[in-house]
C-alpha positions in Angstrom: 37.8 -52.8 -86.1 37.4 -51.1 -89.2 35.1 -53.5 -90.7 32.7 -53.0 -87.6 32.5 -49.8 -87.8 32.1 -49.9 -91.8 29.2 -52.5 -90.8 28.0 -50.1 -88.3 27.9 -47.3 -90.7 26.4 -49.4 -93.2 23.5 -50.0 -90.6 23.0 -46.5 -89.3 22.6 -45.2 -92.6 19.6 -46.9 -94.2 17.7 -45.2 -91.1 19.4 -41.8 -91.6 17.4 -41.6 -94.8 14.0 -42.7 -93.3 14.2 -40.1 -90.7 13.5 -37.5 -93.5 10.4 -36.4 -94.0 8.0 -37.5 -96.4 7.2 -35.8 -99.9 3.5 -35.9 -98.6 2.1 -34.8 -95.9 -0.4 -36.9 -94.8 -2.9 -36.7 -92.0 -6.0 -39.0 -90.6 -9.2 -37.4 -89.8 -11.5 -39.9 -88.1 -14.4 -37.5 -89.9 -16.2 -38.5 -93.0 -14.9 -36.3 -96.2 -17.8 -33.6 -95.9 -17.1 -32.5 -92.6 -13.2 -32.8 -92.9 -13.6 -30.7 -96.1 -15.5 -28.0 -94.4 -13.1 -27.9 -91.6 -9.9 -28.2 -93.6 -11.3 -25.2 -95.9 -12.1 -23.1 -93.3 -8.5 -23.4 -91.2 -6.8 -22.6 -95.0 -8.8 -19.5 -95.2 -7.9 -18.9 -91.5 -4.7 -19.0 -92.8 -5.2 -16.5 -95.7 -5.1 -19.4 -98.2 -8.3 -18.8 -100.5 -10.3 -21.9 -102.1 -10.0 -21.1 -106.0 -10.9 -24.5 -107.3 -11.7 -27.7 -106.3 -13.5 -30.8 -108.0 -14.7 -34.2 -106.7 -12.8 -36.3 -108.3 -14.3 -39.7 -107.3 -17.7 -38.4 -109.0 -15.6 -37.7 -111.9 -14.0 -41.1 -112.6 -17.5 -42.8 -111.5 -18.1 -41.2 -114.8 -16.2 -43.6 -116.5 -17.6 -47.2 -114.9 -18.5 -48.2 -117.6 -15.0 -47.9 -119.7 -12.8 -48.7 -116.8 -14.8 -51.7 -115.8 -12.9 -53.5 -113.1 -10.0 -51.1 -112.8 -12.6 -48.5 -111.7 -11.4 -47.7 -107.9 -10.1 -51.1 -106.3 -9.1 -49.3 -103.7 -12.8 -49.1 -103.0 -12.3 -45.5 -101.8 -15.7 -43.7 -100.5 -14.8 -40.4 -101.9 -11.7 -38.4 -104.2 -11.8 -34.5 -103.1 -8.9 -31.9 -104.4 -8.9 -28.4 -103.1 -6.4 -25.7 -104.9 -5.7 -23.3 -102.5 -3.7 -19.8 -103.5 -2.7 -16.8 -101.4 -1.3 -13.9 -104.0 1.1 -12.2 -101.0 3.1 -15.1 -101.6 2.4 -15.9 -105.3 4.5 -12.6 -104.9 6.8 -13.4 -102.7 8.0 -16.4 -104.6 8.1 -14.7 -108.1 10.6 -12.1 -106.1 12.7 -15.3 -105.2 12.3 -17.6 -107.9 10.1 -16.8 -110.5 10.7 -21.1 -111.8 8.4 -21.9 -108.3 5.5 -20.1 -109.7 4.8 -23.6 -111.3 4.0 -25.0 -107.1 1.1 -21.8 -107.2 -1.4 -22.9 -106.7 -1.1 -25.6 -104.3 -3.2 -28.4 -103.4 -4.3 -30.3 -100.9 -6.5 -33.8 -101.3 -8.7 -36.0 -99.5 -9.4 -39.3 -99.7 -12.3 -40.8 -97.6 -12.6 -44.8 -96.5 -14.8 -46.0 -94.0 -15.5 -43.0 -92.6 -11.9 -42.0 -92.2 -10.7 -38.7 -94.2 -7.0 -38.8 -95.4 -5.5 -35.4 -95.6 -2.7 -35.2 -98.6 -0.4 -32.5 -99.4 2.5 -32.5 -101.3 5.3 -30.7 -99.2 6.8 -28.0 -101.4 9.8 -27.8 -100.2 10.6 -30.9 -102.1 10.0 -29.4 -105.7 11.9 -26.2 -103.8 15.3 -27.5 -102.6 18.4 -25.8 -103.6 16.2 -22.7 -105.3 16.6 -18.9 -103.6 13.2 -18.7 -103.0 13.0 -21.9 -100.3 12.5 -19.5 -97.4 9.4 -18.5 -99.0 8.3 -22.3 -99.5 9.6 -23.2 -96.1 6.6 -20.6 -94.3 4.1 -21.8 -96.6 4.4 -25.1 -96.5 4.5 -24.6 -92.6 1.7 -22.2 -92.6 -0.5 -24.7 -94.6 0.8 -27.6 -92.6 -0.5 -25.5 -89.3 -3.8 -25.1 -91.2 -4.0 -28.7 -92.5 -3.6 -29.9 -88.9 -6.4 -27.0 -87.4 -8.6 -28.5 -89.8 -7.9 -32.0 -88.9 -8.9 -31.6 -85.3 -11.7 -29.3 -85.6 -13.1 -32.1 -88.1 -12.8 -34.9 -85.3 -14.0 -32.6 -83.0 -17.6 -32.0 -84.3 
């Protein structure tokens, strides 16, 4: 009895540990990068989450064809887009709680675009933030960009 049950547990658990969530969120826009990007930037500023930066990093690495030769994107990706997104109410609001999780602000999102189809990443903060006192904080941003992300997602497909 004992060793079925042991067995059991043994079983179970390897499947306890996949039902966590990912590190990255990741979301599929069936939209090329261009309109996914517009979308996805517009539902972050909805959400009070202000475009500081961004840069097209698959123009950048093109850059280096000729050095990189054959390692140059095998993934044959169409396109490498990062947006850093910032919102200083909670740059605030985490310094109260944690001053050490200023190093997640700004955050940032990227897409990656292959035939057509936009792949929304985003690093879930509340991984870097476990255990710290300010993981409320990250908790609502990470679900009020998550909520944006997704907006932006389906007004992408929708156009």
């Amino acid at each position: 009895m004992t060793k079925r049950l042991l067995f059991l547990l043994l079983m179970i658990f390897p499947l306890a540990v996949l039902a966590e969530a990912p590190a990255i969120m990741r979301l599929d826009a069936k939209a090329p990068m261009e309109q996914t990007y517009q979308a996805v930037s517009a539902a972050l500023e909805e959400a009070r989450f202000w475009v500081v930066f961004e840069a097209d990093l698959g123009a950048s690495m093109a850059g280096f064809a000729e050095r990189w030769g054959e390692d140059l994107n095998r993934n044959a990706l169409d396109g490498i887009r990062s947006i850093v997104v910032c919102n200083a109410w909670y740059a605030n609001q985490v310094s109260n709680a944690d001053p050490d999780l200023l190093a997640l602000c700004p955050l940032r999102i990227n897409l990656v675009e292959k035939d057509g189809i936009t792949r929304v990443l985003f690093a879930r903060p509340t991984v870097v933030a476990a255990g710290s006192p300010g993981i409320e904080v990250i908790e609502e941003i990470e679900q009020v960009i998550s909520t944006a992300l997704r907006a932006g997602v389906a007004a992408a497909e929708a156009r």
